[in-house]
PDB file of N, CA, C and O in Angstrom:
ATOM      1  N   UNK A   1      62.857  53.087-203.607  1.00  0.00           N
ATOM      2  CA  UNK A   1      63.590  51.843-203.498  1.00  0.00           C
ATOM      3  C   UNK A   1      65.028  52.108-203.948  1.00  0.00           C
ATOM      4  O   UNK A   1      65.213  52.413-205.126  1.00  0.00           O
ATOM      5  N   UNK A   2      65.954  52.025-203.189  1.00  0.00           N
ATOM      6  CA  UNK A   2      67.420  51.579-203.807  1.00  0.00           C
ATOM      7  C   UNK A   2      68.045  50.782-204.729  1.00  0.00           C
ATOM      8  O   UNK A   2      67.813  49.575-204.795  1.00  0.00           O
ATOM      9  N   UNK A   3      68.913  51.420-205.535  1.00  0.00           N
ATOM     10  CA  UNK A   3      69.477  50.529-206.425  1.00  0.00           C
ATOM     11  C   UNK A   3      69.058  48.957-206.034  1.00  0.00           C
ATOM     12  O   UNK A   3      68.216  48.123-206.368  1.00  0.00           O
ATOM     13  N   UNK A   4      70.327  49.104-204.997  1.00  0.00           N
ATOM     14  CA  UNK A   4      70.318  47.602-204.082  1.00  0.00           C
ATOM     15  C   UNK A   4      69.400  46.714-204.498  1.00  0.00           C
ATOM     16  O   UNK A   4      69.529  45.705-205.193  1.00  0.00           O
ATOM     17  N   UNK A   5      67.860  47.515-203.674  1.00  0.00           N
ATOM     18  CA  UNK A   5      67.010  46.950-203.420  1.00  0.00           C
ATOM     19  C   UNK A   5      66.363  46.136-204.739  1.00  0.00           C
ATOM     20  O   UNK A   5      65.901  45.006-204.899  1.00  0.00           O
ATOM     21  N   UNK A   6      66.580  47.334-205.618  1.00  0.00           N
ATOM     22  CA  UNK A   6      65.485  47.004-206.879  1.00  0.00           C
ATOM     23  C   UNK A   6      66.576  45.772-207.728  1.00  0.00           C
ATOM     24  O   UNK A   6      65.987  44.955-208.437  1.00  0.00           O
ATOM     25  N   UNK A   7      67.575  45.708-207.666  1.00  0.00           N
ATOM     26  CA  UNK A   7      68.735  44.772-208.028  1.00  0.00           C
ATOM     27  C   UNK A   7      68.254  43.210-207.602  1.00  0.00           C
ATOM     28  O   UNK A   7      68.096  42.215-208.309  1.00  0.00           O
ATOM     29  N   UNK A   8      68.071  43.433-206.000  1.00  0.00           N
ATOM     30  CA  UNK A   8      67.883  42.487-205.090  1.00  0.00           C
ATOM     31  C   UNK A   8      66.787  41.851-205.676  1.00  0.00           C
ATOM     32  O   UNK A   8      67.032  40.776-206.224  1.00  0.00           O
ATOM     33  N   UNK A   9      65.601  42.272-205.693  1.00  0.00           N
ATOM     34  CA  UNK A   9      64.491  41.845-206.128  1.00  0.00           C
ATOM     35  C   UNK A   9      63.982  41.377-207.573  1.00  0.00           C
ATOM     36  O   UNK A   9      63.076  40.619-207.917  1.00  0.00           O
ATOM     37  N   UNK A  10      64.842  42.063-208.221  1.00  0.00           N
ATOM     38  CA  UNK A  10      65.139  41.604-209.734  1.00  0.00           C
ATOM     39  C   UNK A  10      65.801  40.149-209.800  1.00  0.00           C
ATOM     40  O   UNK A  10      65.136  39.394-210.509  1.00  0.00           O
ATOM     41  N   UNK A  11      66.902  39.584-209.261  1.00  0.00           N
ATOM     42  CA  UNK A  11      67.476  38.718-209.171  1.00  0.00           C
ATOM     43  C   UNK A  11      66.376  37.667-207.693  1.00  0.00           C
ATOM     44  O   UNK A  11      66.705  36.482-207.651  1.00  0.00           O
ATOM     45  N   UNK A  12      65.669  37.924-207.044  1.00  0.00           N
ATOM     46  CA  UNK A  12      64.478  37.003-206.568  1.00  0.00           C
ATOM     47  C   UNK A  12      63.983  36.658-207.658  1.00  0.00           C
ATOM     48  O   UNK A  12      64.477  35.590-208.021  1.00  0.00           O
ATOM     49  N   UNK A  13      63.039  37.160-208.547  1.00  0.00           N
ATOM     50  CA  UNK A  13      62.185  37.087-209.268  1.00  0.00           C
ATOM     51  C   UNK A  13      62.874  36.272-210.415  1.00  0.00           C
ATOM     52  O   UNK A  13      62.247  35.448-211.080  1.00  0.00           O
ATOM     53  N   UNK A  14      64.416  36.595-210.640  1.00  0.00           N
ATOM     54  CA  UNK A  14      64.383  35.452-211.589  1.00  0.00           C
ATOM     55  C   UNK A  14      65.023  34.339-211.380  1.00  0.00           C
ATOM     56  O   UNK A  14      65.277  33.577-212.313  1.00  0.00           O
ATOM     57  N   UNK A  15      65.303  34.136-210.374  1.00  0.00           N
ATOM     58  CA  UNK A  15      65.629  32.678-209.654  1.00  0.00           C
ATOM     59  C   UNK A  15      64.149  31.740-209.272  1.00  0.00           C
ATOM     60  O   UNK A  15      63.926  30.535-209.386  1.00  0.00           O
ATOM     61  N   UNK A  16      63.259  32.916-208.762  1.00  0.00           N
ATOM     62  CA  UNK A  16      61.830  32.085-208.700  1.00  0.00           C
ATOM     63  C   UNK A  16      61.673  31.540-209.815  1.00  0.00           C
ATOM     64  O   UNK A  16      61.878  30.334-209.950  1.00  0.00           O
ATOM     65  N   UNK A  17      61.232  32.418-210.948  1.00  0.00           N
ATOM     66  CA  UNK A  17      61.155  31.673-212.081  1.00  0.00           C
ATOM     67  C   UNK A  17      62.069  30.859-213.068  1.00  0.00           C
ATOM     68  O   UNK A  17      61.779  30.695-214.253  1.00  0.00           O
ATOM     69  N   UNK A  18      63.125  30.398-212.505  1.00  0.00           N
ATOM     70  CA  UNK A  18      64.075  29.738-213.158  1.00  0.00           C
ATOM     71  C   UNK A  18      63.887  28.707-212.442  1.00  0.00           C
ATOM     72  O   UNK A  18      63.749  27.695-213.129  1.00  0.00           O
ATOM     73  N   UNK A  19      63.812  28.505-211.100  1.00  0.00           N
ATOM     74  CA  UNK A  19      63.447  27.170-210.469  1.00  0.00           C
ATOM     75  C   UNK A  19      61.880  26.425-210.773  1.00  0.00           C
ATOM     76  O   UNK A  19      61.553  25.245-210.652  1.00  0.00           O
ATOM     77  N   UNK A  20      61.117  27.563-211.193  1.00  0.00           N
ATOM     78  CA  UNK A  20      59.584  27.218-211.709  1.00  0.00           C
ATOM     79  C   UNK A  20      60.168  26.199-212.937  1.00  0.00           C
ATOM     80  O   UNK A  20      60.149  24.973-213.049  1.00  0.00           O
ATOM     81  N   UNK A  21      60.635  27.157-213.703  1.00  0.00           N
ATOM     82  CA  UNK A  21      60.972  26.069-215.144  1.00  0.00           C
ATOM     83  C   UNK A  21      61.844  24.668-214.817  1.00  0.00           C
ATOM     84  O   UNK A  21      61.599  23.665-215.488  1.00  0.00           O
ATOM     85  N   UNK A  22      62.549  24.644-214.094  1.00  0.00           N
ATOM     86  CA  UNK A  22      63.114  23.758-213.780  1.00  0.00           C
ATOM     87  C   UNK A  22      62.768  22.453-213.292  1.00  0.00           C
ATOM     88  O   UNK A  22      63.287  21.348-213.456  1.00  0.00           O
ATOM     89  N   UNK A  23      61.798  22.837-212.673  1.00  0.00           N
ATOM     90  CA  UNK A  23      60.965  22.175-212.110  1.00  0.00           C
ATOM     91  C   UNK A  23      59.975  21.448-212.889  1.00  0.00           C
ATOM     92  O   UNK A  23      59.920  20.222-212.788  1.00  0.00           O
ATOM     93  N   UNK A  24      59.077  22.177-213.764  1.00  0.00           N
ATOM     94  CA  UNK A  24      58.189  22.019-214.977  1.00  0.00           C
ATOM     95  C   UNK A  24      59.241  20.865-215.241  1.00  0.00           C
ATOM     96  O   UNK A  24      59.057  19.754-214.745  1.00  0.00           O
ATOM     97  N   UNK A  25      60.342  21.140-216.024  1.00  0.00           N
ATOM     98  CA  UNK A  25      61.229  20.258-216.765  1.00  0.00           C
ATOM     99  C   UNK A  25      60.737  18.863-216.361  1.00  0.00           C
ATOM    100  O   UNK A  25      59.971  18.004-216.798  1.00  0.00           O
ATOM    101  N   UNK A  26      62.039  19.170-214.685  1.00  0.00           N
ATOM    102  CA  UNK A  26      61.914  17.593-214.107  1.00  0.00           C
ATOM    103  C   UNK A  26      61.074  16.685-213.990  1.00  0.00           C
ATOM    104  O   UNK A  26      61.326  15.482-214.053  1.00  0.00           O
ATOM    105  N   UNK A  27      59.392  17.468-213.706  1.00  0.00           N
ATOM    106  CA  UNK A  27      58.406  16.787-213.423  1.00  0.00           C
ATOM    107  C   UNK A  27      58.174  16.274-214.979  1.00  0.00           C
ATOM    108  O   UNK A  27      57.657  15.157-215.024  1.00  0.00           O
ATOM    109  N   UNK A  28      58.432  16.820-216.143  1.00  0.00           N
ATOM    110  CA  UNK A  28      57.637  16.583-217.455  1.00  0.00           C
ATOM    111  C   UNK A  28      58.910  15.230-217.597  1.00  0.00           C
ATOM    112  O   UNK A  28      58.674  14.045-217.835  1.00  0.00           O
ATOM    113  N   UNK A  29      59.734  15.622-217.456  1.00  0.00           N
ATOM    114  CA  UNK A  29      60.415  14.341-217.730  1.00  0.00           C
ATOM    115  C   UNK A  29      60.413  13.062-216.783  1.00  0.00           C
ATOM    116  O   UNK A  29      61.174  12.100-216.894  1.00  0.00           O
ATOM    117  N   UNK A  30      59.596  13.202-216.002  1.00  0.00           N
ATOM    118  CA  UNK A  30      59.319  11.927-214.983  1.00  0.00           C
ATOM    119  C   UNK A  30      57.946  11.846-215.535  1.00  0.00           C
ATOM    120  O   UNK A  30      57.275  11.053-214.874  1.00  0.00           O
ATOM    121  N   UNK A  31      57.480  12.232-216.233  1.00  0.00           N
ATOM    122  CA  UNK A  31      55.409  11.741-216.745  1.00  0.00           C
ATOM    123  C   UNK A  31      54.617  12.229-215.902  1.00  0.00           C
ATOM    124  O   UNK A  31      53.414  12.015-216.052  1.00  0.00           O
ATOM    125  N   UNK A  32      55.042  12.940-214.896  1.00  0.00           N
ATOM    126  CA  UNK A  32      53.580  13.039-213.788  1.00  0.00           C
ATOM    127  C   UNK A  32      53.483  14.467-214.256  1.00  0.00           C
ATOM    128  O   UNK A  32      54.171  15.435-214.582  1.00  0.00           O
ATOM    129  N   UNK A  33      51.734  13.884-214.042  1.00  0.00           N
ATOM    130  CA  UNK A  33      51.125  15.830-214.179  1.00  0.00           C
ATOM    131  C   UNK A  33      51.734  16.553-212.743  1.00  0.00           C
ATOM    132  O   UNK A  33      52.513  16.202-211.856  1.00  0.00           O
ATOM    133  N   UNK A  34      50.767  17.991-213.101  1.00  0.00           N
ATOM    134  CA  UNK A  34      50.741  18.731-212.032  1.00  0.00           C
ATOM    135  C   UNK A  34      49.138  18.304-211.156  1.00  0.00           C
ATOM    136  O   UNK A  34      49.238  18.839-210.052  1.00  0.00           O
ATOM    137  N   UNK A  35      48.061  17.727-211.231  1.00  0.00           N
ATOM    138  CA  UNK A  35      47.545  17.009-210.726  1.00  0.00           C
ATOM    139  C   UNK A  35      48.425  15.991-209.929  1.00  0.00           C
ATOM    140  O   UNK A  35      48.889  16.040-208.790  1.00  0.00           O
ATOM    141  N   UNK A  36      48.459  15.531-210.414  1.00  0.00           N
ATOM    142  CA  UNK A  36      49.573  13.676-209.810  1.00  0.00           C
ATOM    143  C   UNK A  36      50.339  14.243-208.912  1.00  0.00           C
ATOM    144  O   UNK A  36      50.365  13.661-207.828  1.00  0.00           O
ATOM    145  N   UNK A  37      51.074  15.349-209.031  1.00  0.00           N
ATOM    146  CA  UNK A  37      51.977  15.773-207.989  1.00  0.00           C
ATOM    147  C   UNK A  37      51.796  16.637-207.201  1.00  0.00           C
ATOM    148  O   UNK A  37      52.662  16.800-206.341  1.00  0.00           O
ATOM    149  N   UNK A  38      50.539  17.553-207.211  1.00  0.00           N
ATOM    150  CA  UNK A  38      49.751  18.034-206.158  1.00  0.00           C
ATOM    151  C   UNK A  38      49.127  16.724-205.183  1.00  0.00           C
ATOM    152  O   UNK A  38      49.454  16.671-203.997  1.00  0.00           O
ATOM    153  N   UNK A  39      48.330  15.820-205.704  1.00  0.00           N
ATOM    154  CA  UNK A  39      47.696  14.884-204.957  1.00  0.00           C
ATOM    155  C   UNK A  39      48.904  14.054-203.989  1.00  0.00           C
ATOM    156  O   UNK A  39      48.672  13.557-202.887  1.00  0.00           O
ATOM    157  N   UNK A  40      49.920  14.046-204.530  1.00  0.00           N
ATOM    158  CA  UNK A  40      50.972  12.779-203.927  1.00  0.00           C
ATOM    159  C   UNK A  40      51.858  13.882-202.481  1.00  0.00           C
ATOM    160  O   UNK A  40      52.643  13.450-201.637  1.00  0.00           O
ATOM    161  N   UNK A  41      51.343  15.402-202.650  1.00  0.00           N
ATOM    162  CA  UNK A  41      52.284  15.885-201.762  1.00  0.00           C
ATOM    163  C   UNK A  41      51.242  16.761-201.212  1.00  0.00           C
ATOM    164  O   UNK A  41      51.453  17.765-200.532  1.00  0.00           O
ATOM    165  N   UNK A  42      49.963  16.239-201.608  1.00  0.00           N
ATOM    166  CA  UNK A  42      49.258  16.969-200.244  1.00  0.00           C
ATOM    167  C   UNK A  42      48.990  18.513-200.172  1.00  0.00           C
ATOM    168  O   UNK A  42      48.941  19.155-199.123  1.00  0.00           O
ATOM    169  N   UNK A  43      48.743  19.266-202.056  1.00  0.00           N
ATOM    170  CA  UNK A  43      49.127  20.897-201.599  1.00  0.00           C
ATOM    171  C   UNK A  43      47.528  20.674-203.322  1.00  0.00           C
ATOM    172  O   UNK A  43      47.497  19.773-204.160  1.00  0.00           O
ATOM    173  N   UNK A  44      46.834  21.523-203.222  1.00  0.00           N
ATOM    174  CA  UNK A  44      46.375  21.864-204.307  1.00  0.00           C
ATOM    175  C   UNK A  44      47.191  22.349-205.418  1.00  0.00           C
ATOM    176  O   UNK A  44      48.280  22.902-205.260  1.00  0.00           O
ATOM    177  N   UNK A  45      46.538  22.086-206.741  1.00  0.00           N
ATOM    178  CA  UNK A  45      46.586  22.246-207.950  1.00  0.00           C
ATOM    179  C   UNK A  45      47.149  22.912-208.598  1.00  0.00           C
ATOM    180  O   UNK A  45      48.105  22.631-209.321  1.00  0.00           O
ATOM    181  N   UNK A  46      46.490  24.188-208.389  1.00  0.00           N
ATOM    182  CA  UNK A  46      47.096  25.713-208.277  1.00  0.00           C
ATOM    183  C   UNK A  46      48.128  25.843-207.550  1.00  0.00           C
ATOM    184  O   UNK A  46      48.827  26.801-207.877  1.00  0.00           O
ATOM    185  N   UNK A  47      48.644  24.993-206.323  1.00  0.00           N
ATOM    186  CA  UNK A  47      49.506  25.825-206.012  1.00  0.00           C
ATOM    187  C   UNK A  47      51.732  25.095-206.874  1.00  0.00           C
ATOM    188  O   UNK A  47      52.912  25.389-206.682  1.00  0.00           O
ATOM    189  N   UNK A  48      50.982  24.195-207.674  1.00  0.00           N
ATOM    190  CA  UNK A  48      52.304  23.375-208.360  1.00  0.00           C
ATOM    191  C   UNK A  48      51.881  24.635-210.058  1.00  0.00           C
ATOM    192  O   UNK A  48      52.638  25.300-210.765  1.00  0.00           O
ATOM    193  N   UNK A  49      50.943  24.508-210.077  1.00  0.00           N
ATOM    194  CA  UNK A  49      50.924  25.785-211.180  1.00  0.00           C
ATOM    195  C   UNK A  49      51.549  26.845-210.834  1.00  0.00           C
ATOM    196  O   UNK A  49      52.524  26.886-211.585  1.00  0.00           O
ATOM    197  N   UNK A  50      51.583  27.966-209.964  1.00  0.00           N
ATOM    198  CA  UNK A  50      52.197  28.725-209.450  1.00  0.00           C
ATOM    199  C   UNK A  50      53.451  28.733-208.848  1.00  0.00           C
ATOM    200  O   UNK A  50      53.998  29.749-208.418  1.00  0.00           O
ATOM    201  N   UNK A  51      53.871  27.706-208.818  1.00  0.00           N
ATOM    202  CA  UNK A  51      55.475  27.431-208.622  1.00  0.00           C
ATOM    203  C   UNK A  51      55.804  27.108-209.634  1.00  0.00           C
ATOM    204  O   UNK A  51      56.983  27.450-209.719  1.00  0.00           O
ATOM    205  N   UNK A  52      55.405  26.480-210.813  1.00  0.00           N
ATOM    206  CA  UNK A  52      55.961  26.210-211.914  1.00  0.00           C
ATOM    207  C   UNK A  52      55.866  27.614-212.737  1.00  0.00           C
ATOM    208  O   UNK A  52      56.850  27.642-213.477  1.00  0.00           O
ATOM    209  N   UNK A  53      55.389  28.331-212.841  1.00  0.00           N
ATOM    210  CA  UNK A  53      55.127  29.692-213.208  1.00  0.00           C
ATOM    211  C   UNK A  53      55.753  31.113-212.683  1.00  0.00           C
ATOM    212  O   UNK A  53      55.626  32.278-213.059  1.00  0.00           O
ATOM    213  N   UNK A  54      56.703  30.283-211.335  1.00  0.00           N
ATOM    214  CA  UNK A  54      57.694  31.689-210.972  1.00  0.00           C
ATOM    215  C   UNK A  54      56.548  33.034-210.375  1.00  0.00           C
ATOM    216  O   UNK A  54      56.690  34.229-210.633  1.00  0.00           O
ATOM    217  N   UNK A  55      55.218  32.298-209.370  1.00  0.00           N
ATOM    218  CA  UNK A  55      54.075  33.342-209.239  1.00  0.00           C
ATOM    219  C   UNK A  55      54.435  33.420-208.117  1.00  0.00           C
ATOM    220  O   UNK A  55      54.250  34.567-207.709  1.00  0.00           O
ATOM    221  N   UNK A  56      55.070  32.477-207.032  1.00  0.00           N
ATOM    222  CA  UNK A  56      55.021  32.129-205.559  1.00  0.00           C
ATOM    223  C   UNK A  56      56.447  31.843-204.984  1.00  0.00           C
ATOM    224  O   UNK A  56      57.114  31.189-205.785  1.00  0.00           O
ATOM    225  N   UNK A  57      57.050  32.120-203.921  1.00  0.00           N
ATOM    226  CA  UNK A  57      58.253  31.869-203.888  1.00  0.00           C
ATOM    227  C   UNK A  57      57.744  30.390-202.705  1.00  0.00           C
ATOM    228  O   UNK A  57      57.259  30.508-201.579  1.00  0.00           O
ATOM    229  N   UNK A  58      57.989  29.400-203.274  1.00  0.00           N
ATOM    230  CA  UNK A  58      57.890  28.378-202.473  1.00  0.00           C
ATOM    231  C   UNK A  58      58.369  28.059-200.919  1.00  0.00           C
ATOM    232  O   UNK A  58      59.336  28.751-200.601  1.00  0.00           O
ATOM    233  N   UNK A  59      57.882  27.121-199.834  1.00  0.00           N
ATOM    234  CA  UNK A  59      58.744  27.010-198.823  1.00  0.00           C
ATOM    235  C   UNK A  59      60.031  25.529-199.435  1.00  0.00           C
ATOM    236  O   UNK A  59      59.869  24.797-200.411  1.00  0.00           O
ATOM    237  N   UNK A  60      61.173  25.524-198.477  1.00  0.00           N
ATOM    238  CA  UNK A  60      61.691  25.029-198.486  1.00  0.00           C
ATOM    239  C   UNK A  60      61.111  23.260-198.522  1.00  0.00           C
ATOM    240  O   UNK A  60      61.480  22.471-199.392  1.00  0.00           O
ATOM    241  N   UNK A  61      60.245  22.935-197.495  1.00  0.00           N
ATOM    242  CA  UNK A  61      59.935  21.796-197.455  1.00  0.00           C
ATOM    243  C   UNK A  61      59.077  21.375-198.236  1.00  0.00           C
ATOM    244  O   UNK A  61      59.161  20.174-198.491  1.00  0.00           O
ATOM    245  N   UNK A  62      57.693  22.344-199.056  1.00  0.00           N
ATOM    246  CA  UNK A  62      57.551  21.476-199.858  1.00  0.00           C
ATOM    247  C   UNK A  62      58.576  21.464-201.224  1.00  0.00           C
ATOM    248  O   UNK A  62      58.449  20.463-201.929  1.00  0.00           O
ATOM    249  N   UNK A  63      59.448  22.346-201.609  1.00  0.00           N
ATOM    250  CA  UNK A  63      60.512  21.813-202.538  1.00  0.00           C
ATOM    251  C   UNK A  63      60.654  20.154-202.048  1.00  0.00           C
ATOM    252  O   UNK A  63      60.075  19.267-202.674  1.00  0.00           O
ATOM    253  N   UNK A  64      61.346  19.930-201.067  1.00  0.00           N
ATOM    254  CA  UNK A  64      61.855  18.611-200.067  1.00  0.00           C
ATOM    255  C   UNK A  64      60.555  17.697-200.263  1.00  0.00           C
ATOM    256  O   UNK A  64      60.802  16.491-200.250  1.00  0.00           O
ATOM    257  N   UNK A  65      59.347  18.021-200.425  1.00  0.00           N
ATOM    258  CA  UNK A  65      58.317  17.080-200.658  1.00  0.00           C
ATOM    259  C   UNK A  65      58.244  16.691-202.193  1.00  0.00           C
ATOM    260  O   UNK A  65      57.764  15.642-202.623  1.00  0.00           O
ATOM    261  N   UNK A  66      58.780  17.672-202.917  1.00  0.00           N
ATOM    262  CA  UNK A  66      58.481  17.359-204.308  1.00  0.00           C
ATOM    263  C   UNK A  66      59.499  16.289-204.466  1.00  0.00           C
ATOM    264  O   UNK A  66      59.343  15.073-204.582  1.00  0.00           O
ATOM    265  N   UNK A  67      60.423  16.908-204.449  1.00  0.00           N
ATOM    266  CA  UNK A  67      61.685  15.843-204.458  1.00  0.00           C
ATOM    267  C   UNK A  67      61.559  14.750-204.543  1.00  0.00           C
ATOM    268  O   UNK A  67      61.689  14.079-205.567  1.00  0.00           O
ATOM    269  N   UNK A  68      61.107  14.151-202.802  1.00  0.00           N
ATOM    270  CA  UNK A  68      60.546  13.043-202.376  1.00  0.00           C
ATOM    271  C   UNK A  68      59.797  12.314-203.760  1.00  0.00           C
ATOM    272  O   UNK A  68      60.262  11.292-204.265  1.00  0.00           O
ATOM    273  N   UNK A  69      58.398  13.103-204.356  1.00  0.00           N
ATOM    274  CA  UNK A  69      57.764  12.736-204.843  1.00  0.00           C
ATOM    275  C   UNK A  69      58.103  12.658-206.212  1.00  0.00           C
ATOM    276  O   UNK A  69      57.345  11.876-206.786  1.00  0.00           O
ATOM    277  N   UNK A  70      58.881  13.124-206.901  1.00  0.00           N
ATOM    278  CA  UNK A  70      59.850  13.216-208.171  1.00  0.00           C
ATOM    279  C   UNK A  70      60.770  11.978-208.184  1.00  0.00           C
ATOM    280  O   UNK A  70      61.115  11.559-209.289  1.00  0.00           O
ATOM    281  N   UNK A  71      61.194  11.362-207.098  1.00  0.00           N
ATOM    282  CA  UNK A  71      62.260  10.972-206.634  1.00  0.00           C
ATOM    283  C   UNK A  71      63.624  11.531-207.555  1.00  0.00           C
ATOM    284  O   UNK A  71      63.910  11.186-208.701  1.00  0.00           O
ATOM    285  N   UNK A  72      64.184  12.268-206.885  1.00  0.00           N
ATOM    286  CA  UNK A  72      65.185  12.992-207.487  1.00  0.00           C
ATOM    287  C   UNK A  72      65.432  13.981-206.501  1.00  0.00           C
ATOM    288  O   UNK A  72      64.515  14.557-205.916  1.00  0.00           O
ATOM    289  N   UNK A  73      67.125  14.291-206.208  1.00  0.00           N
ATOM    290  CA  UNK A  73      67.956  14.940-205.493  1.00  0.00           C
ATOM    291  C   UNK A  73      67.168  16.264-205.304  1.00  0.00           C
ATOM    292  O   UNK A  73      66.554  16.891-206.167  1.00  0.00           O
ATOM    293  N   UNK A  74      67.334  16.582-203.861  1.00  0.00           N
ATOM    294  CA  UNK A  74      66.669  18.322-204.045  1.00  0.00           C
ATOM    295  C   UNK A  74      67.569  19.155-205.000  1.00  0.00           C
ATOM    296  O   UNK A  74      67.019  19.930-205.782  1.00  0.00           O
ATOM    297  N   UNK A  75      68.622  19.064-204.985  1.00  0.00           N
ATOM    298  CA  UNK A  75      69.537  19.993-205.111  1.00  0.00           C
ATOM    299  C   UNK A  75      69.228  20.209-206.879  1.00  0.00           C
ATOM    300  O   UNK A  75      69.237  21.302-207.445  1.00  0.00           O
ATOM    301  N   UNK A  76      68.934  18.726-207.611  1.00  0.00           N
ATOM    302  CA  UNK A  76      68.601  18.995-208.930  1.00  0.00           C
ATOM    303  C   UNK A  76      67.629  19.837-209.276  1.00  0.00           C
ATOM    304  O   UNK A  76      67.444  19.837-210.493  1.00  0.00           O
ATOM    305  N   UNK A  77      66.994  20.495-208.725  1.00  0.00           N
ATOM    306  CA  UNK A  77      65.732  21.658-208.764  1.00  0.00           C
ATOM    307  C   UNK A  77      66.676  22.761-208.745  1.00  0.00           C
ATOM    308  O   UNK A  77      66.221  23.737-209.341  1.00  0.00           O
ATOM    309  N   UNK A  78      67.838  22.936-208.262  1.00  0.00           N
ATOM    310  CA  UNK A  78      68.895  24.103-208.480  1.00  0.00           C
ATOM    311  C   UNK A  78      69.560  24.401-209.316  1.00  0.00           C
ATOM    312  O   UNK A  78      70.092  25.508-209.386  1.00  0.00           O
ATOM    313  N   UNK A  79      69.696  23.468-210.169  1.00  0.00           N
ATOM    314  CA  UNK A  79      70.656  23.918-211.294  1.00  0.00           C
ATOM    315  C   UNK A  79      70.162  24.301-212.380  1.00  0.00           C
ATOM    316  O   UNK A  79      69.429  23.580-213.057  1.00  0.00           O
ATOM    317  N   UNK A  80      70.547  25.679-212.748  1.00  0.00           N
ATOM    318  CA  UNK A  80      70.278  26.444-213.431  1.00  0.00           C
ATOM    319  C   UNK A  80      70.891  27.652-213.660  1.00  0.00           C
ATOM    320  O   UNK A  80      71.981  27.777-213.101  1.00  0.00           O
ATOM    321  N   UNK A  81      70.413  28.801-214.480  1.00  0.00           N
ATOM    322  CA  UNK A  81      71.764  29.636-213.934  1.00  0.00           C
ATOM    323  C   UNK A  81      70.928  30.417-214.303  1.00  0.00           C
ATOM    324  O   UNK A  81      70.001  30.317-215.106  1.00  0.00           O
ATOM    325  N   UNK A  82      71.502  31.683-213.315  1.00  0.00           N
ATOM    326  CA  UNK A  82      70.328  33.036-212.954  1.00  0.00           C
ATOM    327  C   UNK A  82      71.071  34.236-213.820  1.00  0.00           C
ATOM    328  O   UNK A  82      72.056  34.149-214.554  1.00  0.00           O
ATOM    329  N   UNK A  83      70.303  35.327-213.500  1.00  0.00           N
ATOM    330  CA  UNK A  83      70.816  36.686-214.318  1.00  0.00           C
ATOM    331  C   UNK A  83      71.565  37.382-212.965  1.00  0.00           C
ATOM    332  O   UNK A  83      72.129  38.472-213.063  1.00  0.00           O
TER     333      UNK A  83
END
């Protein structure tokens, strides 16, 4: 693997998991479990555990579903700041 590469992938991995926490945050500060917000967007259990945990690199739309279901800006799931 190349510098590059291994650089590249270093900086995936911690943007995944910086948006995991971020996420954790928002949802803990709106009261809903990770139950409540699996059920309201239609995805199992495990799989809001694993995005909150930086295990899975999410798709775009369900970010856009959480949102929805958070009610709160997508873009607020972005702010954060990476390595």
């Amino acid at each position: 693997m190349s510098n590059f590469a291994f650089v590249r992938k270093a900086v995936d991995e911690s943007f995944i998991i910086e948006f995991g926490k971020n996420l954790r945050k928002i949802r803990l500060s709106k009261g809903i479990s990770m139950q409540n917000l699996a059920y309201t967007i239609n995805v199992e259990y495990s799989q809001i555990s694993r995005i909150e945990l930086g295990k899975i690199n999410t798709s775009i739309s369900t970010v856009f579903e959480i949102a929805k279901a958070l009610d709160v800006p997508i873009h607020e799931f972005f702010i954060f700041d990476t390595v």
